[in-house]
C-alpha positions as CSV (number, residue, x, y, z in Angstrom):
1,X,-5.4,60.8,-97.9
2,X,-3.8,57.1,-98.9
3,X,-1.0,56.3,-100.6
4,X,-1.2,55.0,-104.2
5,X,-0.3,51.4,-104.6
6,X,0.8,51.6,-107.5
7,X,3.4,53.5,-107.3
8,X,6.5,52.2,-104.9
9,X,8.0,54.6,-102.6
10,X,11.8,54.9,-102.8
11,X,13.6,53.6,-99.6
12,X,16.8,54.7,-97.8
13,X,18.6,53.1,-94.8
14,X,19.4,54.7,-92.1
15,X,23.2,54.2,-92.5
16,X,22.0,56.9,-96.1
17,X,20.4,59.0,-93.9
18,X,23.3,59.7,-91.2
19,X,25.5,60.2,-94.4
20,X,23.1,62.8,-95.6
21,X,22.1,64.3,-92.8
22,X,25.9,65.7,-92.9
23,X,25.6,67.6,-95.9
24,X,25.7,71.4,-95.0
25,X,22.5,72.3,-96.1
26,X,20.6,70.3,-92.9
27,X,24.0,72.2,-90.5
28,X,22.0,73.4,-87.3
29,X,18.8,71.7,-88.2
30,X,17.1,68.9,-86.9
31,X,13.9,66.9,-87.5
32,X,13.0,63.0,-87.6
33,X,13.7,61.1,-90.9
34,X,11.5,58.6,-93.0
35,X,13.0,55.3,-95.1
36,X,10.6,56.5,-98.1
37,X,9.2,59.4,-100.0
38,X,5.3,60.0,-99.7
39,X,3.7,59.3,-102.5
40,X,0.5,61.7,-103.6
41,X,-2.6,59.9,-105.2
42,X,-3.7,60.6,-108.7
43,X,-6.8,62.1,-107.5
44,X,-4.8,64.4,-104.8
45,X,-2.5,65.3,-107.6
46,X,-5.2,66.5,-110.2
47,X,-6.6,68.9,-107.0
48,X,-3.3,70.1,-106.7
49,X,-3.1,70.8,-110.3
50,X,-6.2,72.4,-110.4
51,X,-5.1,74.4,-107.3
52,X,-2.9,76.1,-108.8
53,X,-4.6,77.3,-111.6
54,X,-7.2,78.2,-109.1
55,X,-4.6,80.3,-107.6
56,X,-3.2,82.4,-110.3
57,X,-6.4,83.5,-111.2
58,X,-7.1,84.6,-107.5
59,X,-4.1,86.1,-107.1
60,X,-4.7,88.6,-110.7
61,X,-8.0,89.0,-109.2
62,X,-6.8,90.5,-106.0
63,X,-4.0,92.7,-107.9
64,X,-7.6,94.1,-109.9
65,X,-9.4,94.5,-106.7
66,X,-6.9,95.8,-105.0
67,X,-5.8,98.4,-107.4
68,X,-9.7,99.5,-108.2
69,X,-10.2,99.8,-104.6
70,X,-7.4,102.4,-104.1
71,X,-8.7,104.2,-107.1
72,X,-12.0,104.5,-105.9
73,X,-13.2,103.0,-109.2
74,X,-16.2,100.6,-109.2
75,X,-15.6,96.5,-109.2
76,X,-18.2,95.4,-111.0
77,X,-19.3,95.8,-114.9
78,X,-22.7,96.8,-114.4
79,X,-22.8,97.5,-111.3
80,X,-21.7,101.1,-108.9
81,X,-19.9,99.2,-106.1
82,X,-16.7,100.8,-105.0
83,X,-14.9,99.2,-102.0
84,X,-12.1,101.8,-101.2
85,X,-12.2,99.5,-97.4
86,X,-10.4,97.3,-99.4
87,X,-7.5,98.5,-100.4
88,X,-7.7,100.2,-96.8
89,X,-6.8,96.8,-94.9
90,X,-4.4,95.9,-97.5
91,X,-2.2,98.9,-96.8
92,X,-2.8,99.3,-93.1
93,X,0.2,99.6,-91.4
94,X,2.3,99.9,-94.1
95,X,4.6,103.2,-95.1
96,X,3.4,105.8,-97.3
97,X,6.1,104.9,-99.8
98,X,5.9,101.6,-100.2
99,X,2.2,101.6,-100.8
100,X,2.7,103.8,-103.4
101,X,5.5,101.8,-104.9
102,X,3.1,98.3,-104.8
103,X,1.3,100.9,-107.0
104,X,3.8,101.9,-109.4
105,X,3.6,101.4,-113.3
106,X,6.7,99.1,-113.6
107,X,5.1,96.4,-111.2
108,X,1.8,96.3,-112.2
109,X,0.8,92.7,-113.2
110,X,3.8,91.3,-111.2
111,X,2.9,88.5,-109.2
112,X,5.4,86.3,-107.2
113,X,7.2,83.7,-109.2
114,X,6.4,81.0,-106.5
115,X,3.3,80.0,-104.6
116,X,3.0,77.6,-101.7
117,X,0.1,77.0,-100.5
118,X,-0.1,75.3,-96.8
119,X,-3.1,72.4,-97.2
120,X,-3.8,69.9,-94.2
121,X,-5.7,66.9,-95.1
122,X,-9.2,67.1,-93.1
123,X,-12.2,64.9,-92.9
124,X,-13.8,67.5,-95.3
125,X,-11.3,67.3,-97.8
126,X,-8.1,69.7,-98.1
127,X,-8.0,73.2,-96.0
128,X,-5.8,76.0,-97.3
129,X,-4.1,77.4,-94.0
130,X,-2.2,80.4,-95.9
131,X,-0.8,81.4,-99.4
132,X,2.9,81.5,-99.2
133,X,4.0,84.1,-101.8
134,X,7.8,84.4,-100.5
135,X,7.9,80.7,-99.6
136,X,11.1,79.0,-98.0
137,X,11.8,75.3,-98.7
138,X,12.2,75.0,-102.6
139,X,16.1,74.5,-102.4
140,X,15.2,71.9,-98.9
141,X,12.5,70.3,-101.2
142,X,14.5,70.2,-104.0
143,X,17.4,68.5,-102.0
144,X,15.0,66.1,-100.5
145,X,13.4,65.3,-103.8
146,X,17.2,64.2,-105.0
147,X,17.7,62.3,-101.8
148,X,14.6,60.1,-102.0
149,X,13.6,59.8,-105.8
150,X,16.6,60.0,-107.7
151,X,16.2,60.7,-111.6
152,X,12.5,61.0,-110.7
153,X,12.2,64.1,-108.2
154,X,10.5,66.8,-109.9
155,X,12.5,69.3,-111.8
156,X,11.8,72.1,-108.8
157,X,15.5,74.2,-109.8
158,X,15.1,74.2,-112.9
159,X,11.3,75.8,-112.7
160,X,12.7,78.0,-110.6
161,X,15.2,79.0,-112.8
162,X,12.3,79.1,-115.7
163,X,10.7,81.4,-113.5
164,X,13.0,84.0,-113.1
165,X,14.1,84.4,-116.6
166,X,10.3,84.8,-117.3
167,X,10.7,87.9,-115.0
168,X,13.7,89.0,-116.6
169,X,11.8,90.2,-119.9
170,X,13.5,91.2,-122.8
171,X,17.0,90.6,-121.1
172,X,15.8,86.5,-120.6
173,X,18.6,84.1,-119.5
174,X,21.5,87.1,-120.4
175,X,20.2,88.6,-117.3
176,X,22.6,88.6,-114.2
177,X,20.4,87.4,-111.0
178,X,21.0,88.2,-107.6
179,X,19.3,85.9,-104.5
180,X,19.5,88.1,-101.6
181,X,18.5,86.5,-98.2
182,X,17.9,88.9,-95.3
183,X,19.5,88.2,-91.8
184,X,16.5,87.5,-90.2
185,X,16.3,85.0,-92.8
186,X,19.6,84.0,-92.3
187,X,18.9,80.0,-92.0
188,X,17.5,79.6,-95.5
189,X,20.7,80.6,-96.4
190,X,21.7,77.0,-97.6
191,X,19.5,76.3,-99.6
192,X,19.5,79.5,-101.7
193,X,22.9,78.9,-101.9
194,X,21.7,75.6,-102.9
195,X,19.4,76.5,-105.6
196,X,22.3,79.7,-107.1
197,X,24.8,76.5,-107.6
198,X,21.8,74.7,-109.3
199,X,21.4,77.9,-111.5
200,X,24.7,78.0,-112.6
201,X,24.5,74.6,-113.7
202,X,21.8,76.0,-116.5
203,X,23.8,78.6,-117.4
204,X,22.2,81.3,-115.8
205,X,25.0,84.4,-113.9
206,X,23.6,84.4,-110.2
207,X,25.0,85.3,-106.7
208,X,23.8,84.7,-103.6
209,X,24.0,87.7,-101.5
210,X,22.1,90.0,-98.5
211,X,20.4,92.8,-99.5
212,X,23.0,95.0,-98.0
213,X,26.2,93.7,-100.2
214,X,24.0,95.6,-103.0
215,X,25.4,99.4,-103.9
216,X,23.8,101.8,-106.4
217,X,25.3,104.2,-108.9
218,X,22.7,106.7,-109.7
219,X,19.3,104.0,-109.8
220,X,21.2,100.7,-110.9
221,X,22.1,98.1,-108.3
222,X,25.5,96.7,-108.1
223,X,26.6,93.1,-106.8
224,X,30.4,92.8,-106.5
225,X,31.2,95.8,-109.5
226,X,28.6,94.0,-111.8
227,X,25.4,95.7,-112.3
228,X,22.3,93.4,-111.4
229,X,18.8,92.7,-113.6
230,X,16.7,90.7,-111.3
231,X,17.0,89.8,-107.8
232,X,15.0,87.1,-105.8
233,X,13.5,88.7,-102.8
234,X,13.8,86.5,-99.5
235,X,13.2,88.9,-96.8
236,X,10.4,90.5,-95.7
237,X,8.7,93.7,-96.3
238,X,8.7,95.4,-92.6
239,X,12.3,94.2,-92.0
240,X,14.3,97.4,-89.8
241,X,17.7,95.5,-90.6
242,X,17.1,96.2,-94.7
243,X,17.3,99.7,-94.8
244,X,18.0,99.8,-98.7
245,X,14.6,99.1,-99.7
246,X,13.8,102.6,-100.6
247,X,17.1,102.7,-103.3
248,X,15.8,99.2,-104.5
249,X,12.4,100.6,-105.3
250,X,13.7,103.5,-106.8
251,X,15.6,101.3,-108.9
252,X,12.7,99.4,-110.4
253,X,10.3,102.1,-110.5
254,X,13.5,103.8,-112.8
255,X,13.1,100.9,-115.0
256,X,16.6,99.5,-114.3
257,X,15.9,96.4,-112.1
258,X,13.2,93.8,-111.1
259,X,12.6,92.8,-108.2
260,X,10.8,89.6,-107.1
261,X,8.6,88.8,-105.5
262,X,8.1,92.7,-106.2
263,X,7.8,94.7,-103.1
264,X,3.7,94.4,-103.3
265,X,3.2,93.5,-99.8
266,X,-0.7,93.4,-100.5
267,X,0.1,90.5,-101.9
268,X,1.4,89.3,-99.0
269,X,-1.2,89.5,-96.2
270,X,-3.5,86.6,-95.1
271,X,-7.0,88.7,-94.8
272,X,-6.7,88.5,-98.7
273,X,-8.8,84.8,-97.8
274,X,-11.3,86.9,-96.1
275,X,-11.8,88.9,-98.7
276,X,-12.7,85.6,-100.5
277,X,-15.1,84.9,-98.1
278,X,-17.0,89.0,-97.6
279,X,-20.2,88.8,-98.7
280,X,-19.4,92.4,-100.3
281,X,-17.2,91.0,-102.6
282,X,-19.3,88.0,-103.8
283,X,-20.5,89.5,-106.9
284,X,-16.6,90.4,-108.2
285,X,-15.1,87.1,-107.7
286,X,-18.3,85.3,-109.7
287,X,-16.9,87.8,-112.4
288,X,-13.3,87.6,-112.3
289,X,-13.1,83.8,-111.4
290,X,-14.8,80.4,-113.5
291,X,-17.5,79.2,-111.4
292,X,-15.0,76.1,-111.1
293,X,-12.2,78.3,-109.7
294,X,-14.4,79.9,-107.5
295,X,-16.0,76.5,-106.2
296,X,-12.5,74.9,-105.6
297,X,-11.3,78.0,-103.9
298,X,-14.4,78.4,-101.6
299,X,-14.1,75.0,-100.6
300,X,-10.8,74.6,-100.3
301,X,-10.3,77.7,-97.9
302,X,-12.0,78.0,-94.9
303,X,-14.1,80.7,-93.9
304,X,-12.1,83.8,-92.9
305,X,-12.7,87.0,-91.4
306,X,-10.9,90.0,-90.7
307,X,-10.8,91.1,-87.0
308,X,-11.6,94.9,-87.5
309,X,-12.4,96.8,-84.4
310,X,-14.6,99.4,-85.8
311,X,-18.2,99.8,-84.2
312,X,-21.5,98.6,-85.7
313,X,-24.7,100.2,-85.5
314,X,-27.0,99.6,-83.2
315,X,-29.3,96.4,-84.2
316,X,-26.5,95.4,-86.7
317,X,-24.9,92.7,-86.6
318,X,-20.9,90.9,-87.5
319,X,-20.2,89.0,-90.2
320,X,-18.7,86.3,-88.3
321,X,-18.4,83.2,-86.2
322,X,-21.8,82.8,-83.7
323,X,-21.3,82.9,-79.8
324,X,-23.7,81.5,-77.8
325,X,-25.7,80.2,-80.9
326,X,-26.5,84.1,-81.5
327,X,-24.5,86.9,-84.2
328,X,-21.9,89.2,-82.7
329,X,-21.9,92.7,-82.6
330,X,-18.9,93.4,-81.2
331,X,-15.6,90.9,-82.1
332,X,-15.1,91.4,-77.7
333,X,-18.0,88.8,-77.6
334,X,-15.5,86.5,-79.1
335,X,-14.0,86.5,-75.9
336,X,-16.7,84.5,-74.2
337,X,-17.1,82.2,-77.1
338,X,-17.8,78.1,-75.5
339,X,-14.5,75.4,-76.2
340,X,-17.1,74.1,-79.1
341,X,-17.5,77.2,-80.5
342,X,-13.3,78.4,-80.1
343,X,-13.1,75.7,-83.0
344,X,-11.5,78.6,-84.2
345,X,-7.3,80.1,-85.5
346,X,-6.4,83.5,-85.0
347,X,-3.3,85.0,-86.3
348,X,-1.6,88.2,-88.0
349,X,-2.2,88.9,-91.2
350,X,1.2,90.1,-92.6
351,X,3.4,92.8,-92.3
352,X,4.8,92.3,-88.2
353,X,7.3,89.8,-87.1
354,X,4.6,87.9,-85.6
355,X,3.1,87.2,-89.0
356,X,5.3,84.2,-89.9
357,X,6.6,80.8,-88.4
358,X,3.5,80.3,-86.7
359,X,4.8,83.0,-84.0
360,X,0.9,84.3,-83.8
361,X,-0.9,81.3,-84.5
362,X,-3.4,80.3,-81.5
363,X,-5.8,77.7,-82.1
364,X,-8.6,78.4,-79.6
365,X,-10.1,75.3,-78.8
366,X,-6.0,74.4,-77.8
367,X,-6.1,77.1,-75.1
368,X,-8.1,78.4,-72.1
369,X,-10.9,80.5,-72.0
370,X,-8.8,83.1,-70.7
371,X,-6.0,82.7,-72.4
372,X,-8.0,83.1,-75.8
373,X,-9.7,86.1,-74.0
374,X,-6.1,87.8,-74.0
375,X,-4.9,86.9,-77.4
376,X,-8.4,88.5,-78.5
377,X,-7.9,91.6,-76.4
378,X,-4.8,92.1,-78.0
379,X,-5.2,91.1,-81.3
380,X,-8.2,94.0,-81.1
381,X,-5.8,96.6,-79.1
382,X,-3.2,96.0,-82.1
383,X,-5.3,97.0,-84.7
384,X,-4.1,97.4,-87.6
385,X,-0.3,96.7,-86.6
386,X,-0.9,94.4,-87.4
387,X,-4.7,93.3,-88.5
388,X,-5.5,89.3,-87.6
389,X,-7.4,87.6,-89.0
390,X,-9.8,84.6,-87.5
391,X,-10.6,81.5,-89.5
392,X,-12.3,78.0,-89.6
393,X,-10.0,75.7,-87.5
394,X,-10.4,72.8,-89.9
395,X,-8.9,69.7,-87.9
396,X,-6.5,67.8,-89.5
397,X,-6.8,64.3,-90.1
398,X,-4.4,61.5,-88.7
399,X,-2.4,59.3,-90.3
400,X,0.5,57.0,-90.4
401,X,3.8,57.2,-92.0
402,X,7.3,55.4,-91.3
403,X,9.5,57.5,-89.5
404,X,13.3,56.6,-87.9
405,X,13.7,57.5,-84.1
406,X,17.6,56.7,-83.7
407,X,18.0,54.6,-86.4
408,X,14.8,52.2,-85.5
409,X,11.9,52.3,-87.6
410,X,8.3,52.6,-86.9
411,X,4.8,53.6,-88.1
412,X,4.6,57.0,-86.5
413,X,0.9,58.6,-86.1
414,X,0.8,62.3,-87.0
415,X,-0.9,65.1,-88.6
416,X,0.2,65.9,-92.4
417,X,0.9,69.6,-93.8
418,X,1.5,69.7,-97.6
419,X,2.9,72.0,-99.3
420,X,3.4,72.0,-103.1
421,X,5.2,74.6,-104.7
422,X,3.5,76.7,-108.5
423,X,6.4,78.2,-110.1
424,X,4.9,81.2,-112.6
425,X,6.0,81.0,-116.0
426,X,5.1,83.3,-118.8
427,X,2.0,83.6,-117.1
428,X,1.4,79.7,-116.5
429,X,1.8,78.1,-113.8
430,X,4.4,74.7,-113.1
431,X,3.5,72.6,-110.5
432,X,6.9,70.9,-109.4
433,X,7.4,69.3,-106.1
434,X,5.9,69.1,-102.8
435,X,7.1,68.9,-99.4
436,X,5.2,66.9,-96.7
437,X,5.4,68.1,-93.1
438,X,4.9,65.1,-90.7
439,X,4.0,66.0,-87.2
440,X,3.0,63.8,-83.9
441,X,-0.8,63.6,-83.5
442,X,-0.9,65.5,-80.6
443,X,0.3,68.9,-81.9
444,X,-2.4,71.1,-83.5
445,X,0.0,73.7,-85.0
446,X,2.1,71.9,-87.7
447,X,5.0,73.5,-88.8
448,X,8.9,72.1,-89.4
449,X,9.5,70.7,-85.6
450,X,12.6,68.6,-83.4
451,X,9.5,65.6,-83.1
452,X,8.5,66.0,-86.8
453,X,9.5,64.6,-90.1
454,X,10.3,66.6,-93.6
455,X,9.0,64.5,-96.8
456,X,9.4,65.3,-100.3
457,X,6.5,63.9,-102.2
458,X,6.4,61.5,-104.9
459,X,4.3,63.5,-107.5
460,X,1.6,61.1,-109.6
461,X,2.7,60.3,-113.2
């Protein structure tokens, strides 16, 4: 991916960027500045565009799937095909309550109000790491985006604002909000607080609060003696430290608050892009995705599987990765796969600490034989607390950018992880702002690092 000519990055100084690298919503981090913004070709925008389109109709998709498939009822029109496996991996792991909350009548058809997907620039084209539905960043991006491009960063507060009224209903922008950021996600705190001052701004009545300053009278939640509508989730769904999840369910499934991203953590797990790739499930997504959609999305991600233990018949085979230039059939023969063929990324899924931040992430052709052995062996033994997944290690291509290393300036070499962010409105989805995550060439994992730089993007008229 180039640079567009035509369209001037902005610059800052360095003397700008010790002045802003003050402000308290960058207290306790640290990563490596650029003078300029990094500005997104026309062509890369109009992918990203049709990304996200892409992605709302996956996403609707997988609520349909997913909810046939714990009904037993068949996928297809004209077809008997009933996948209850489905619905199976989706919920391993998971208590008994809240599976049958993600279930419930009064969030059915909620999807998250922001998607982030993670796409590193390859030789092939872009590869979709993960979907992000309870992203961090948008009050960092949006920052950045004021920092860099002035009166022309993308609107990213006020979509995000736009977004949560749309989940408000009936009650619209008369709603009272609530942002409620978990402990463990204690260092996003700034920039939700952040993002609640830019609410305010549009008028909108928000705090910013953890889950446990919440009380409830009877099923309606309560933020400092004012009863809440809608709060924006940031923590995550198998935190121990949020023990009020159960009240906050029953309050939604009473009718008296939403809750967003709702507490749907099926929506949340990463073997959703193997269930893109099953051959089982071909035959649904050609009828509940354009053939464009479906191209983009099959393309875009790379092939996933889900690393199920379960034995296979005699003479049958796994769908998966080859080892040895033959099918496995047994995921153990993964163990003894060659460097060539370790071309390969295992991680959790979802619902364990290990599932975000890259905590899980191995990259197989990165580590020994043995080493990859273990993290197989263990990954197996796990099962399904949580369930990895292995996919396509699609390399990412390098590039050159001009980052600040104590004030001098240089054209750093590095591999580029961007991340746009979809805000859901009224069903639509608003494409504002994207942040670029600039890493050294050497490191394989890429991911907001001391040696790294954090870019908000220049989005193409």
């Amino acid at each position: 991916m180039t640079t567009d000519p035509t369209l001037p990055p902005s610059q800052l100084t360095w003397e700008e960027i010790k002045k802003y690298s003050k402000d308290s919503l960058f207290a306790g981090k640290s990563w490596k500045w650029s003078n300029q913004s990094w500005t997104l070709p026309s062509h890369v925008g109009e992918f990203i565009k049709e990304l996200g389109d892409a992605g709302l109709s996956f996403f609707q998709a997988l609520e349909r799937l997913y909810l046939k498939s714990a009904a037993d009822e068949k996928i297809l029109r004209n077809e008997e095909l009933r996948v209850p496996w489905v619905s199976e991996y989706l919920d391993a792991g998971k208590p008994d309550w809240l599976v049958q909350h993600s279930r419930s009548r009064n969030v059915r058809g909620l999807l998250p109000p922001v998607l982030r997907p993670d796409l590193l620039p390859s030789r092939d084209g872009f590869a979709l790491a993960e979907w992000d539905s309870v992203p961090g960043g948008i009050g960092l991006t949006d920052h950045l985006g004021r920092i860099y491009l002035k009166d022309r960063s993308p609107k990213m507060a006020r979509a995000f604002g736009d977004a949560l009224v749309s989940q408000a209903g009936k009650l619209g922008r008369s709603a009272r909000f609530a942002i409620l950021v978990s402990e463990e996600s204690a260092t996003y705190r700034p920039e939700m607080d952040c993002l609640g001052v830019e609410l305010s701004k549009q008028g909108l009545q928000v705090e910013v609060a953890r889950p446990d300053e919440v009380s409830f009278v009877g099923s309606e939640a309560f933020l400092n003696g004012q009863k809440i509508n809608v709060i924006y989730r940031f923590w995550e769904l198998f935190d121990p430290d949020v023990p009020q999840m159960k009240d906050f369910a029953t309050s939604v499934e009473a009718g008296n608050l939403v809750i967003t991203p709702a507490m749907r953590p099926f929506l949340e797990e990463k073997l959703s892009l193997g269930l893109l790739h099953h051959p089982k499930l071909q035959s649904y997504w050609e009828e509940n995705l354009s053939k464009s959609e479906r191209t983009l999305l099959l393309k875009t991600v790379p092939v996933t599987w889900i690393l199920d233990p379960a034995p296979v018949p005699p003479g049958a085979y796994l769908d998966g990765p080859s080892v040895g230039g033959r099918p496995m059939s047994d995921w153990n023969d993964l163990c003894k796969a060659s460097k060539k063929e370790r071309s390969l990324v295992l991680k959790a899924s979802g619902f364990h600490e290990s599932s975000w931040g890259a905590r899980s992430v191995v990259v197989g052709d990165d580590v020994s034989i043995d080493d990859w052995a273990t993290s197989v062996k263990q990954a197996l033994d796990n099962y399904p607390s949580p369930i990895f997944i292995i996919q396509e290690f699609k390399k990412p291509s390098i590039m050159e950018h001009p980052v600040f290393d104590d004030g001098s300036l240089s054209n750093m070499k590095g591999r580029l992880r961007l991340s746009p962010y979809y805000f859901l409105e009224n069903g639509k989805v608003n494409w504002q702002g994207a942040l670029a995550t600039f890493c050294p060439a050497d490191k394989k994992i890429i991911h907001g690092m001391r040696d790294g730089a954090l870019i908000p993007c220049e989005m193409p008229e």
